[in-house]
C-alpha beads as a LAMMPS data file, in Angstrom:
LAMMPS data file: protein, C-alpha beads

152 atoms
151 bonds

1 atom types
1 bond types

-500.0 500.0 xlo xhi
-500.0 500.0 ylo yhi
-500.0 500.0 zlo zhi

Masses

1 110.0

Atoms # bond

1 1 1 -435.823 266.890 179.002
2 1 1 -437.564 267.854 176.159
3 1 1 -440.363 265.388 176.818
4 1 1 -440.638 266.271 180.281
5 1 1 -441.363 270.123 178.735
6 1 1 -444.266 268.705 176.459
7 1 1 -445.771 266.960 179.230
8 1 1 -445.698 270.035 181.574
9 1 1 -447.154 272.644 178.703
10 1 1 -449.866 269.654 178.539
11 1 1 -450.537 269.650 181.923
12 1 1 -450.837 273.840 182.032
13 1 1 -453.072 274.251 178.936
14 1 1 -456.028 271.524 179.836
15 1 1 -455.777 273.360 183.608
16 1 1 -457.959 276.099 182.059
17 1 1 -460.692 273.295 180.421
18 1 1 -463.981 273.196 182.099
19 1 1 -464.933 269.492 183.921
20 1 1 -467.440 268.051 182.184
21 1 1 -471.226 268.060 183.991
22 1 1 -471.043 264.874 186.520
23 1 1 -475.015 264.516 186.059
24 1 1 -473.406 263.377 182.252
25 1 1 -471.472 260.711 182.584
26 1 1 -471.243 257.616 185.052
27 1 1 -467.719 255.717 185.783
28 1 1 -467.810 252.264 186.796
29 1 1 -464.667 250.521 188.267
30 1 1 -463.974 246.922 187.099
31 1 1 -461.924 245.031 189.617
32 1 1 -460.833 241.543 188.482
33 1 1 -457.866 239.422 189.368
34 1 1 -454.906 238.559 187.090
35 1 1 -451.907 236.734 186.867
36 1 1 -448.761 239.244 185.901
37 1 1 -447.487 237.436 182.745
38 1 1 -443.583 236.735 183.062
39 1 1 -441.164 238.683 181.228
40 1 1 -439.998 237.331 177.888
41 1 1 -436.947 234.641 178.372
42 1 1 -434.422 236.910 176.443
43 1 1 -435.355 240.148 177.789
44 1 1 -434.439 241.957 181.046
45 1 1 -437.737 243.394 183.089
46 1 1 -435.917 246.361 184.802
47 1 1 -439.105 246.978 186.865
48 1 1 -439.393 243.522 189.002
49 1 1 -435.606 242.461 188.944
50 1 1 -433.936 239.578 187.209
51 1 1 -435.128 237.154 189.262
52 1 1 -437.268 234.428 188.887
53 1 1 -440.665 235.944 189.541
54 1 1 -443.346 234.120 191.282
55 1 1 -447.245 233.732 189.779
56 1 1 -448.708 235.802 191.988
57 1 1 -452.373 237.155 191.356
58 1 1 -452.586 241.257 191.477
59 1 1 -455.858 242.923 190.979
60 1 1 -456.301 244.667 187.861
61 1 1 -458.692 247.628 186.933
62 1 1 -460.787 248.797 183.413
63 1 1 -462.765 251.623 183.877
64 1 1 -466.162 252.030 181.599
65 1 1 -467.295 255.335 181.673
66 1 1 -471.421 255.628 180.450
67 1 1 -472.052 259.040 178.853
68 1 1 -475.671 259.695 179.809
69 1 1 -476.662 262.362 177.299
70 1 1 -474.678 263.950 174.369
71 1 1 -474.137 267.862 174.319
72 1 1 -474.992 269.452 171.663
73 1 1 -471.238 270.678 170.372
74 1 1 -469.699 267.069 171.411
75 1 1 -468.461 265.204 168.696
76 1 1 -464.961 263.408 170.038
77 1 1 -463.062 262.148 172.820
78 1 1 -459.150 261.727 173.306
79 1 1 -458.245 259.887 176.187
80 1 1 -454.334 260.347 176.701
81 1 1 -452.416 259.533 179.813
82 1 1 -449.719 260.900 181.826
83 1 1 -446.805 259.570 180.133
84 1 1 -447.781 261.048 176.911
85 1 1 -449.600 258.403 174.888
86 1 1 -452.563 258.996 173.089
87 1 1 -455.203 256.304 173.907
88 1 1 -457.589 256.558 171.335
89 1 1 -459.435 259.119 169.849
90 1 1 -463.601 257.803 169.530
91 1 1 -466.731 259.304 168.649
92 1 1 -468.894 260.468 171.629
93 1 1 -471.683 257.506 172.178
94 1 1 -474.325 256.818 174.719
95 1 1 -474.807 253.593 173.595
96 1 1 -471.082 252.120 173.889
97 1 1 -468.888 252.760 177.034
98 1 1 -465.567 254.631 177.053
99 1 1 -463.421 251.728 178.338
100 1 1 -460.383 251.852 179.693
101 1 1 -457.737 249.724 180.715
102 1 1 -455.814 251.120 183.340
103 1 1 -454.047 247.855 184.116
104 1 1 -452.435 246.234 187.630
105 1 1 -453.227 248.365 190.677
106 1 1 -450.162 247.767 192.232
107 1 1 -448.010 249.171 188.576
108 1 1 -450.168 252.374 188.777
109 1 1 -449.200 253.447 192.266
110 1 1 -446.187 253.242 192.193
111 1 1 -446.040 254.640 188.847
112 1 1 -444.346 252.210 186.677
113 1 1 -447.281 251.985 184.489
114 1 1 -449.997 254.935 183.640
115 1 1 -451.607 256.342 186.695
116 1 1 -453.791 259.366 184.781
117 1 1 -455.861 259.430 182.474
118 1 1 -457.085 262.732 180.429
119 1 1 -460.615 262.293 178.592
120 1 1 -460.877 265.565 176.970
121 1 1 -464.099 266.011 174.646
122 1 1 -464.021 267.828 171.362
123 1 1 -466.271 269.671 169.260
124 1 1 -466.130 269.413 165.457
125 1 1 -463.116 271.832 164.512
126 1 1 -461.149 270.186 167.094
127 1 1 -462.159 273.040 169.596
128 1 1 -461.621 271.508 173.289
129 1 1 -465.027 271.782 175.049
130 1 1 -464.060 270.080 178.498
131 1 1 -462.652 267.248 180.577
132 1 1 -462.666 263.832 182.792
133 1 1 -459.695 263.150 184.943
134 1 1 -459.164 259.743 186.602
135 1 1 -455.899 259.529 188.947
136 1 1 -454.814 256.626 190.748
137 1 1 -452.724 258.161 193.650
138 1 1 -449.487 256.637 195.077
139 1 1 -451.271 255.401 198.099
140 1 1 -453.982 253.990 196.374
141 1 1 -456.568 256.716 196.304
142 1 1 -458.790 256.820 193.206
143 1 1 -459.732 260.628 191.616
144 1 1 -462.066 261.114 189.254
145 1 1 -461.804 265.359 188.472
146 1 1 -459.655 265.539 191.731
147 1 1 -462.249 264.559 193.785
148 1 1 -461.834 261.376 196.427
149 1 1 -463.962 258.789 195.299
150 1 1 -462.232 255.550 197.427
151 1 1 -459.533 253.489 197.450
152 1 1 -457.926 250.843 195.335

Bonds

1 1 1 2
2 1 2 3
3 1 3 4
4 1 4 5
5 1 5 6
6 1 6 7
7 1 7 8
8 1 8 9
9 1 9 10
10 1 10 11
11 1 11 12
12 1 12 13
13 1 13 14
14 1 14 15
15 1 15 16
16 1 16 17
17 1 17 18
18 1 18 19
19 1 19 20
20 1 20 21
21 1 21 22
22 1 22 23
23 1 23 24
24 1 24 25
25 1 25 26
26 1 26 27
27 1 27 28
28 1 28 29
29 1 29 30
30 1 30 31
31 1 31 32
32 1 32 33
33 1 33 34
34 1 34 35
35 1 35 36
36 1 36 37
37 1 37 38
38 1 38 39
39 1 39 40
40 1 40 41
41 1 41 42
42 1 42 43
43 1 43 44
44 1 44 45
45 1 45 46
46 1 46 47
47 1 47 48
48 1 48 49
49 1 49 50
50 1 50 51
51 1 51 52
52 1 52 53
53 1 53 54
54 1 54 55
55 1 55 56
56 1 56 57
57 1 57 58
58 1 58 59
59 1 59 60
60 1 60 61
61 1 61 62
62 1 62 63
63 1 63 64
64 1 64 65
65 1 65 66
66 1 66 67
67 1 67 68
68 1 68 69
69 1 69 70
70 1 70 71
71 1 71 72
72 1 72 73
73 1 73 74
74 1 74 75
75 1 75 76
76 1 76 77
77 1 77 78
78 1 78 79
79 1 79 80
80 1 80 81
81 1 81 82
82 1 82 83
83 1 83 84
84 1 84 85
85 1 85 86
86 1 86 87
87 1 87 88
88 1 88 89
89 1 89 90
90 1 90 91
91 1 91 92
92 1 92 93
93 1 93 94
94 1 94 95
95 1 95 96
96 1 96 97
97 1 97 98
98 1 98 99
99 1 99 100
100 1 100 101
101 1 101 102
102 1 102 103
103 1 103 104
104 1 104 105
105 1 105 106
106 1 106 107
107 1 107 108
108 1 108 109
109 1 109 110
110 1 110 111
111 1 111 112
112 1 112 113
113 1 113 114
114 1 114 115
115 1 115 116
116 1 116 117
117 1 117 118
118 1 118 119
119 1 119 120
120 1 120 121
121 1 121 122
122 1 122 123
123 1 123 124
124 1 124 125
125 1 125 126
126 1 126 127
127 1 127 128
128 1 128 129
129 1 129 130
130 1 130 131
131 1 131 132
132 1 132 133
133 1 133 134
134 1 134 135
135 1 135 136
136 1 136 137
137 1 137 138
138 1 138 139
139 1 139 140
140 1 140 141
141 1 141 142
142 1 142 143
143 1 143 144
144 1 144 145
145 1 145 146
146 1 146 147
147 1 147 148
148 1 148 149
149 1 149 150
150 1 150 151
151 1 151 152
């Protein structure tokens, strides 16, 4: 319960954050195709049953995200997802990509894995100066700042 609190007063105080400028960044999806890797032998895998599972391939997405031009206050970025786990914490570049990860398609609708993501971009005292949200919706749609931008 107490978790679920933390999460929630996350959730409320980045509302009030500013999106960051879309003309400044660029997000490119990554589709590939993988094969799910099979539990461990001595370990139960609550989320796909007990059973034997088969080798199936599921498509699997990274997202790179390009920052185009540097403000002048930016200085870090903390990408944290919906479950509460801090990412990474970088130093704002143009010249390397913010990737990340996001894992099987399938995992992130139905929410067994991360489905948001929280890019939040911070000045030198730690001062939040604004935001990137991506969200991979339960029936597949992909939001980038809650705006539609296709499906996976």
């Amino acid at each position: 319960m107490i978790f679920f609190t933390i999460i929630n007063n996350l959730a409320v105080s980045q509302d009030s954050l500013p999106y960051r400028p879309e003309d400044n960044y660029e997000v490119r999806l990554e589709y590939d195709f993988k094969t799910r890797p099979f539990p461990e032998r001595d370990k139960i895998d609550y989320y796909h049953g007990n059973g034997f599972p088969e080798a199936s391939v599921l498509p699997y997405l990274v997202v790179r995200i390009h920052i185009k031009g540097l403000l002048p206050e930016d200085h870090k970025v903390r990408i944290t997802n919906n479950q509460g786990n801090i990412s990474s914490s970088l130093k704002t570049s143009t010249e390397k990509p913010i990737v990340i990860d996001m894992g099987f398609t399938e995992d992130m609708k139905e929410k067994i894995t991360p489905n948001k993501y929280l890019l939040t971009f911070l000045g030198k005292k730690r001062k939040r100066l604004n935001k990137i949200t991506l969200e991979v919706q339960s029936d597949g749609t992909f939001l980038i700042n809650d705006i539609e931008n296709g499906k996976l």
